[in-house]
SEMI-647686 format. One record per residue: x, y, z of N, C-alpha, C, O in turn; residue in three letters; residue number from 1. Coordinates in Angstrom, 3 decimals. Layout:
{atom {X; Y; Z}; {X; Y; Z}; {X; Y; Z}; {X; Y; Z}; ALA; NUM} ...
END
This chain:
{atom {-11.977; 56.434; 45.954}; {-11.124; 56.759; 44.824}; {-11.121; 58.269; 44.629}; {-12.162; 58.917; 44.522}; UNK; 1} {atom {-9.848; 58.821; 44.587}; {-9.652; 60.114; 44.265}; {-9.782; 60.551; 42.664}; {-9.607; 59.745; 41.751}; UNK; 2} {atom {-9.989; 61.423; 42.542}; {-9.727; 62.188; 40.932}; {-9.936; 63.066; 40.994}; {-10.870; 63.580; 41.610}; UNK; 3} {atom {-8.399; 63.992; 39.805}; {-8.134; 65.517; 39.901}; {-8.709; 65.812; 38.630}; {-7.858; 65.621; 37.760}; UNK; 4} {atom {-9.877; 66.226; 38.122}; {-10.077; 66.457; 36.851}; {-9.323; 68.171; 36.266}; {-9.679; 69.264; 36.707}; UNK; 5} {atom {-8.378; 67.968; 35.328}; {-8.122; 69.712; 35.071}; {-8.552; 70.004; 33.763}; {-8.722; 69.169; 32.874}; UNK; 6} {atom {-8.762; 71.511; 33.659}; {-9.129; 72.056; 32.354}; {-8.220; 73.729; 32.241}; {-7.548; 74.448; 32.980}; UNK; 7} {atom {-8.671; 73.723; 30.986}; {-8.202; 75.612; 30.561}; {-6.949; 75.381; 29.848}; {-6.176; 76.339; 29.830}; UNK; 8} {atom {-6.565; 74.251; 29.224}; {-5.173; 73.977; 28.767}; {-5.756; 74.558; 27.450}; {-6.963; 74.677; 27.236}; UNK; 9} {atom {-4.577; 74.973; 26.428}; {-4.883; 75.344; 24.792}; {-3.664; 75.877; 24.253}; {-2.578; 75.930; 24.830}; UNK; 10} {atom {-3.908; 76.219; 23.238}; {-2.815; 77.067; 22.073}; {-3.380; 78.750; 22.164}; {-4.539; 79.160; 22.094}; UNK; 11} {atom {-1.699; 79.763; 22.403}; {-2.201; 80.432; 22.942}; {-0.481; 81.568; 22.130}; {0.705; 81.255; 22.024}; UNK; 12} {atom {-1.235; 82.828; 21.758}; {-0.343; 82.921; 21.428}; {0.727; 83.805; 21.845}; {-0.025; 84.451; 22.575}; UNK; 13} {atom {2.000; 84.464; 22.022}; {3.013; 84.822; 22.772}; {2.511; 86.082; 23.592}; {1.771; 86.837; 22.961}; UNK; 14} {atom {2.735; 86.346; 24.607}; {2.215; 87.143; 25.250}; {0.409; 87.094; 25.883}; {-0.038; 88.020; 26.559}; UNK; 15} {atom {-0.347; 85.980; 25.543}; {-1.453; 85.731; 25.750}; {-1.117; 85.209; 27.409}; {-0.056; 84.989; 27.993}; UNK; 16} {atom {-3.106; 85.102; 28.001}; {-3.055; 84.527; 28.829}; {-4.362; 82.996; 28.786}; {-5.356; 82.841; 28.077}; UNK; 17} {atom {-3.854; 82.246; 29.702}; {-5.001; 81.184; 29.882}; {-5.106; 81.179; 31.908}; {-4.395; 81.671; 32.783}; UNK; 18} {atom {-6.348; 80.369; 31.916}; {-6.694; 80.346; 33.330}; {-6.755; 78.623; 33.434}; {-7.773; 78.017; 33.101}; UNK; 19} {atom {-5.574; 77.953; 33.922}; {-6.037; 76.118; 34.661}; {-6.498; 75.927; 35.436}; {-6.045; 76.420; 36.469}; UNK; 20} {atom {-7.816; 75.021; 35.523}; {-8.047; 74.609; 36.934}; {-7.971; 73.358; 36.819}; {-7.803; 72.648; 35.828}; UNK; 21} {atom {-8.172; 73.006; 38.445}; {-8.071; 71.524; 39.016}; {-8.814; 71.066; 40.115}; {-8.649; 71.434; 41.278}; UNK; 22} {atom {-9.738; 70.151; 39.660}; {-11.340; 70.320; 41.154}; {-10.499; 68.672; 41.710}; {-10.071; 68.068; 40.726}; UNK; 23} {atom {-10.293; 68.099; 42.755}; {-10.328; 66.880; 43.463}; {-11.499; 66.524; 43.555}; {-12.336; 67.377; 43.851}; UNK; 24} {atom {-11.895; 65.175; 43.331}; {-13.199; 64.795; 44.427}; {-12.856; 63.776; 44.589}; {-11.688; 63.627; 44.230}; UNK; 25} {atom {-13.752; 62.092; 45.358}; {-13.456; 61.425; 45.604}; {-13.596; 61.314; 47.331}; {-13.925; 62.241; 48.071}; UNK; 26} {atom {-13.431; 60.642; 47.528}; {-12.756; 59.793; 48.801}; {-10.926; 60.249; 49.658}; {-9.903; 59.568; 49.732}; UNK; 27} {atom {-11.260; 61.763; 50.193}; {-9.668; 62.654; 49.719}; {-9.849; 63.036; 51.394}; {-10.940; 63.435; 51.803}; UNK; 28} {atom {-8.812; 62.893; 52.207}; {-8.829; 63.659; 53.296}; {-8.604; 64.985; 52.995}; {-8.621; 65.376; 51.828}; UNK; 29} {atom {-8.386; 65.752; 53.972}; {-8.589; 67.415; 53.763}; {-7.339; 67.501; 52.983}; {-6.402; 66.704; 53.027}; UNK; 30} {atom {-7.418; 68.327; 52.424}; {-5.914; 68.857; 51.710}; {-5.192; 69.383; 52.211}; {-5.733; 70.160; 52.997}; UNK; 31} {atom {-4.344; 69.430; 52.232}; {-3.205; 70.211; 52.644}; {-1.852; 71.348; 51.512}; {-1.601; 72.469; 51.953}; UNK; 32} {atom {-1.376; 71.039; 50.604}; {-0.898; 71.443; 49.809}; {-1.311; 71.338; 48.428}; {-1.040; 70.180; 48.113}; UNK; 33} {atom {-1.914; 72.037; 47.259}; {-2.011; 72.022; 46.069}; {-0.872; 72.712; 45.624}; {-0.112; 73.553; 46.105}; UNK; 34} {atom {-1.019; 71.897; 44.192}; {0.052; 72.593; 43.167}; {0.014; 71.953; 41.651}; {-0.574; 70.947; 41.255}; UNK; 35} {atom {0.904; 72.957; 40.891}; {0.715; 72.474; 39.310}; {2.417; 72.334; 38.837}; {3.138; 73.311; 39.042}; UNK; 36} {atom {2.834; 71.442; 38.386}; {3.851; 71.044; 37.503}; {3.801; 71.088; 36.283}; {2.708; 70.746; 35.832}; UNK; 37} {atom {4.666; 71.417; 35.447}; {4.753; 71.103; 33.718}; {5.738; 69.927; 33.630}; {6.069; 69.244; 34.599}; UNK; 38} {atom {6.105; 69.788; 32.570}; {7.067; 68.861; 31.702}; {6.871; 69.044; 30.078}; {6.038; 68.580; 29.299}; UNK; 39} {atom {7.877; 69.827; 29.923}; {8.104; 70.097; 28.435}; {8.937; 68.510; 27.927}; {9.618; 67.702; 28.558}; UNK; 40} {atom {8.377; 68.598; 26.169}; {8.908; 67.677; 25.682}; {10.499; 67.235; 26.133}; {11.354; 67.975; 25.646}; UNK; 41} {atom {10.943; 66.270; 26.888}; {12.518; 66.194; 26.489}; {13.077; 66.579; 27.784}; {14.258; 66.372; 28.064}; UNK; 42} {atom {12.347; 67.067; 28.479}; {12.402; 67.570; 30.227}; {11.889; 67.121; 31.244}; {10.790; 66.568; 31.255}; UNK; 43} {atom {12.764; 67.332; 32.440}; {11.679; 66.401; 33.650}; {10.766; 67.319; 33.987}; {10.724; 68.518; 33.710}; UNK; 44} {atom {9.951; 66.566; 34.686}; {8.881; 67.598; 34.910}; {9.465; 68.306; 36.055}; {10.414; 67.823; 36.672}; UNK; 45} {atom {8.856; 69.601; 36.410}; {9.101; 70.459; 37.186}; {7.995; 71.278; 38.020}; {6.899; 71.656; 37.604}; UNK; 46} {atom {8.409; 71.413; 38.973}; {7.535; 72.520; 39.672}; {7.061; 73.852; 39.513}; {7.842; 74.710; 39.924}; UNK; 47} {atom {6.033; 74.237; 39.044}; {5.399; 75.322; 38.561}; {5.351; 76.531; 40.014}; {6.176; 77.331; 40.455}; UNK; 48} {atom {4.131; 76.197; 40.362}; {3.633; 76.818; 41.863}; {3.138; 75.838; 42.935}; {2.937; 74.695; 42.522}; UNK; 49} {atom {2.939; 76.037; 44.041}; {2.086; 75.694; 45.013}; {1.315; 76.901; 45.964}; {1.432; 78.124; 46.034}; UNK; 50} {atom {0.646; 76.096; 46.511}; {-0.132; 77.209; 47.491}; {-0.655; 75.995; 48.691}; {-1.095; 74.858; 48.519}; UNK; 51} {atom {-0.418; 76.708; 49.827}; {-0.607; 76.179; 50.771}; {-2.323; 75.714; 51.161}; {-3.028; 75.650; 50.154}; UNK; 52} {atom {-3.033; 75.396; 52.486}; {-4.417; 74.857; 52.746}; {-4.142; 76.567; 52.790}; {-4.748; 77.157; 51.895}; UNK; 53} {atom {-3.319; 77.440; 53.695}; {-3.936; 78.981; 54.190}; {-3.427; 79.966; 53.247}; {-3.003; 81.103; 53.453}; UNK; 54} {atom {-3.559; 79.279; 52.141}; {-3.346; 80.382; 51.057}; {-1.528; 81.175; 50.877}; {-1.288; 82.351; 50.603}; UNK; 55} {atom {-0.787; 80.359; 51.069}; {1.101; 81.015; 50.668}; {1.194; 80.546; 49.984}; {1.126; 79.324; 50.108}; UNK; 56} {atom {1.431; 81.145; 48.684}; {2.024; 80.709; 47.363}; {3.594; 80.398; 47.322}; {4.372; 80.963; 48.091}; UNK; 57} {atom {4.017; 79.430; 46.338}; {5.215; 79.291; 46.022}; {5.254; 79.345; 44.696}; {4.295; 78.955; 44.031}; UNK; 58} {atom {6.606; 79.939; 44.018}; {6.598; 79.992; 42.676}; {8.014; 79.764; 42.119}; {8.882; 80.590; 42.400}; UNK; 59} {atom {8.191; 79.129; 41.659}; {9.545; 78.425; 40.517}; {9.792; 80.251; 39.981}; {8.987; 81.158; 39.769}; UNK; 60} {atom {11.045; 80.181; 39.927}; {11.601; 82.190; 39.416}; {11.303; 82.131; 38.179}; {11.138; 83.276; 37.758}; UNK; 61} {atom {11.105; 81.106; 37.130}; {10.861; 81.565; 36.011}; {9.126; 81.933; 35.452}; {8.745; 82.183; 34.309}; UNK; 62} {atom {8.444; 81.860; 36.538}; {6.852; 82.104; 36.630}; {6.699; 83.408; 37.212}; {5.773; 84.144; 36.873}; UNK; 63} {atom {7.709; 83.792; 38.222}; {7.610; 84.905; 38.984}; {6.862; 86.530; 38.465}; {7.369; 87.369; 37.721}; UNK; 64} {atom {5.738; 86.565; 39.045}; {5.302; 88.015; 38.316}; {4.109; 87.908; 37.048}; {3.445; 88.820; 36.556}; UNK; 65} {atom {4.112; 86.507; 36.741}; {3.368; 86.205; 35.170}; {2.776; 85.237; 35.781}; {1.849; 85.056; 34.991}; UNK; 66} {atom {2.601; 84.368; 36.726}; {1.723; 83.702; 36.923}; {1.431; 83.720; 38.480}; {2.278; 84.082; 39.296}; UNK; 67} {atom {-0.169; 83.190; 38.907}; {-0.632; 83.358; 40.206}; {-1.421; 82.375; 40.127}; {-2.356; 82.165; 39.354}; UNK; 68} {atom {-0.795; 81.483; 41.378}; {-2.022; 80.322; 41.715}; {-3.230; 80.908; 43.310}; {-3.179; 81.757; 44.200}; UNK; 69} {atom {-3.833; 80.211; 43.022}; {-4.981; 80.671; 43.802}; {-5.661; 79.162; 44.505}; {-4.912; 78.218; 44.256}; UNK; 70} {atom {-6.812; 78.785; 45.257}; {-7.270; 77.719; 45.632}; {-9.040; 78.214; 46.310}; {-9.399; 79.118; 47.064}; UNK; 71} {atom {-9.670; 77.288; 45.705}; {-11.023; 77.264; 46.847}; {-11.342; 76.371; 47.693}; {-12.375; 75.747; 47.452}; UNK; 72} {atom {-10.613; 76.052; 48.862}; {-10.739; 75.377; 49.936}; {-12.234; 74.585; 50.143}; {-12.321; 73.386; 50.408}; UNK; 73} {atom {-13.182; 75.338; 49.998}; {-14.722; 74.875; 50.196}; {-14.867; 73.698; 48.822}; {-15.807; 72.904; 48.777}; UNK; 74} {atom {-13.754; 73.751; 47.728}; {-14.478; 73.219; 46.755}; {-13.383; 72.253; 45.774}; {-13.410; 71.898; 44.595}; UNK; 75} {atom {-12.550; 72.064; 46.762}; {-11.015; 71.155; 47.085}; {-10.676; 71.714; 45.451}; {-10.569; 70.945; 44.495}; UNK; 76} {atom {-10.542; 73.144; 45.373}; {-9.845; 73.419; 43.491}; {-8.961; 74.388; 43.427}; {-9.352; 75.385; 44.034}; UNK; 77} {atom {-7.899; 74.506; 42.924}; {-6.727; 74.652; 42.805}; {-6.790; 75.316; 41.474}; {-7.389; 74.649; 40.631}; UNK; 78} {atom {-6.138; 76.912; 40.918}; {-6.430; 77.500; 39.761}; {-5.100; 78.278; 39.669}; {-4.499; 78.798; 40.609}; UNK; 79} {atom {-4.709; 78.262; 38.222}; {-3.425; 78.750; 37.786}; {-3.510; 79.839; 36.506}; {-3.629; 79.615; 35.301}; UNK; 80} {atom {-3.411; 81.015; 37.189}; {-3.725; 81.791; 36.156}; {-2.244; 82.369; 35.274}; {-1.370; 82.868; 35.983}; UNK; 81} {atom {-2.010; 82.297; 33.865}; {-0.656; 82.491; 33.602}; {-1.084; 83.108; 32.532}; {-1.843; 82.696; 31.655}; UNK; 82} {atom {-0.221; 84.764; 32.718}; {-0.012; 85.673; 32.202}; {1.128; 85.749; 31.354}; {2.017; 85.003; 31.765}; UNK; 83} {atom {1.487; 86.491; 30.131}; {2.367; 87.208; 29.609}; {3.214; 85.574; 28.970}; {4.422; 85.342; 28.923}; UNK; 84} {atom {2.443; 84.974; 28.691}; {3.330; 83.395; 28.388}; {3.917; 83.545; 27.069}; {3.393; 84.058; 26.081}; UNK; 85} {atom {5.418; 82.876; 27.214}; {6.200; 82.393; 25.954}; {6.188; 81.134; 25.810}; {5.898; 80.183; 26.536}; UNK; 86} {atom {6.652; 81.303; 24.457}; {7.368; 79.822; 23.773}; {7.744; 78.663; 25.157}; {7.200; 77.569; 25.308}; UNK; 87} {atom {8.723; 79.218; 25.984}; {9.211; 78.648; 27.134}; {8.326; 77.971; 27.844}; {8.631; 76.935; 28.434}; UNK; 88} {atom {6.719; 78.667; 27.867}; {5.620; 77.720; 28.919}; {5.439; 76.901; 28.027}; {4.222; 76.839; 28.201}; UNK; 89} {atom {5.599; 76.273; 27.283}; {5.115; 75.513; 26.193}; {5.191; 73.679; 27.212}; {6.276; 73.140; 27.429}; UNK; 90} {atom {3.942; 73.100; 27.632}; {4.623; 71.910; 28.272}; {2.723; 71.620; 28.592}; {1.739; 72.358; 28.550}; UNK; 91} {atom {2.985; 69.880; 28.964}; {1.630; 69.488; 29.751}; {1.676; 69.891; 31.122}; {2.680; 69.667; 31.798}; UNK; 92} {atom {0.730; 70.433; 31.559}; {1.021; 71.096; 33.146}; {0.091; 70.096; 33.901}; {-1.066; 69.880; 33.541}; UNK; 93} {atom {0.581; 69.608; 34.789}; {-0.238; 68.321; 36.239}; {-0.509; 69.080; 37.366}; {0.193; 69.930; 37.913}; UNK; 94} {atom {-1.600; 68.674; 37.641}; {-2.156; 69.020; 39.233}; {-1.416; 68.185; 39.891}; {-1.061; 67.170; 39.292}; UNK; 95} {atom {-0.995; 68.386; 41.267}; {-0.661; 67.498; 42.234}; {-1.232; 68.610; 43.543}; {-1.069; 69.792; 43.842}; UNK; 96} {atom {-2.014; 67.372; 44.096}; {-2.114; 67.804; 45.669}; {-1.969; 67.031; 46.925}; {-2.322; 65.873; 46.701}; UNK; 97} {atom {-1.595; 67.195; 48.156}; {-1.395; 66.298; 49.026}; {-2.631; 66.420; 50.223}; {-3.230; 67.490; 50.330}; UNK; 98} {atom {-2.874; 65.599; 50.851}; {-3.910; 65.787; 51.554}; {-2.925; 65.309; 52.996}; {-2.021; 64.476; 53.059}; UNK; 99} {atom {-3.549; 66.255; 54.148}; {-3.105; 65.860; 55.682}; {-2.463; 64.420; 55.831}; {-1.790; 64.651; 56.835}; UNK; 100} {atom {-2.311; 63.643; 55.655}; {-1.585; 62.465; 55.534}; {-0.525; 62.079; 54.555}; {-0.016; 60.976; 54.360}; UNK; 101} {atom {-0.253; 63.515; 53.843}; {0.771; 63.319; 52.866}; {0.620; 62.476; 51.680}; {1.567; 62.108; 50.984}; UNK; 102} {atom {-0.826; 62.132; 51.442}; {-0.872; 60.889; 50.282}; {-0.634; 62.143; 49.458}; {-0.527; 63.281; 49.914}; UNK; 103} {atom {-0.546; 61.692; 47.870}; {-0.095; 62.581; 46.954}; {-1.097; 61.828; 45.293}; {-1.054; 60.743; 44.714}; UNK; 104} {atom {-1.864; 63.076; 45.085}; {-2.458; 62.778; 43.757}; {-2.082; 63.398; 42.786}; {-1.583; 64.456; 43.172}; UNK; 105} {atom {-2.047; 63.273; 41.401}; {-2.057; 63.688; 40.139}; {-2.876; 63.735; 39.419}; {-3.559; 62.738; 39.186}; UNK; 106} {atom {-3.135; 65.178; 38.685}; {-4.444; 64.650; 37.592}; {-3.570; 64.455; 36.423}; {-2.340; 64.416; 36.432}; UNK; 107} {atom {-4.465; 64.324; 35.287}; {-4.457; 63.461; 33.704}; {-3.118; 64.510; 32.855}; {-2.362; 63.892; 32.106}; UNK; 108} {atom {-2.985; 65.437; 32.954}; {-2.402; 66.491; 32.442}; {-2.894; 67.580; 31.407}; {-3.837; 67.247; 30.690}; UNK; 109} {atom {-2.506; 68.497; 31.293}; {-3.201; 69.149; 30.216}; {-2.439; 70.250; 29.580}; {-1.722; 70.933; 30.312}; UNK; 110} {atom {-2.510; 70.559; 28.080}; {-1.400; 70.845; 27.445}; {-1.840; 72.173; 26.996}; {-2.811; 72.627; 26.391}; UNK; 111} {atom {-0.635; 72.674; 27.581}; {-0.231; 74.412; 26.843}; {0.718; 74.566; 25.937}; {1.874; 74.152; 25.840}; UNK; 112} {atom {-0.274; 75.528; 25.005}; {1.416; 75.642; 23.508}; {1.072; 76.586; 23.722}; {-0.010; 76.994; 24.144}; UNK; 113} {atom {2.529; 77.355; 23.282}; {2.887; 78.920; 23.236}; {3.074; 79.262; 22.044}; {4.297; 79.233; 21.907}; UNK; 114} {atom {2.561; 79.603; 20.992}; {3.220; 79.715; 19.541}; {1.955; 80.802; 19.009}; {0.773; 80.949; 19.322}; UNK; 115} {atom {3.046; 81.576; 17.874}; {2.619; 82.201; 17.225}; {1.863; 81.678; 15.823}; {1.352; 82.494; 15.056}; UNK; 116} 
END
């Protein structure tokens, strides 16, 4: 059995920053792709960032410059550091990672507010 436990979610206020992480353990072949999604109230969820097993980031344009994902390979964890946040990040953000066989996990979610 797999599980993505994440933390660093909170209330935070405009222009602040927070740091998410996301550790896998379990029963997980090697990884291959990590990444974090949001879903604001009333919205589908969406793609935040990814980062590859060799470290290439991908980033949705509205993160561009304000946020940086990162990964520790030795310690299957996946970290989202987001800078300069508005109202707009306001959403539960999900781990998802895929492991060499393409299976695909999710953790529990965890919630960022942007408010003053």
């Amino acid at each position: 059995q797999v599980q993505l436990v994440e933390s660093g979610g909170g209330l935070v206020q405009p222009g602040g920053s927070l740091r998410l992480s996301c550790a896998a353990s379990g029963s997980i072949f090697p990884i291959n792709v990590m990444g974090w999604y949001r879903q604001a109230p009333g919205k589908q969820r969406e793609l935040v960032a990814t980062i590859t097993r060799g470290g290439n980031p991908n980033y949705t344009d509205s993160v561009k410059g304000r946020f940086t994902i990162s990964r520790d390979n030795a310690n299957n964890t996946v970290y989202l550091q987001m800078n300069s946040l508005n109202p707009e990040d306001t959403a539960v953000y999900y781990c998802n990672v895929a492991d060499i066989t393409r299976r695909t996990y999710w953790g529990q979610g965890t919630q960022v507010t942007v408010s003053s």
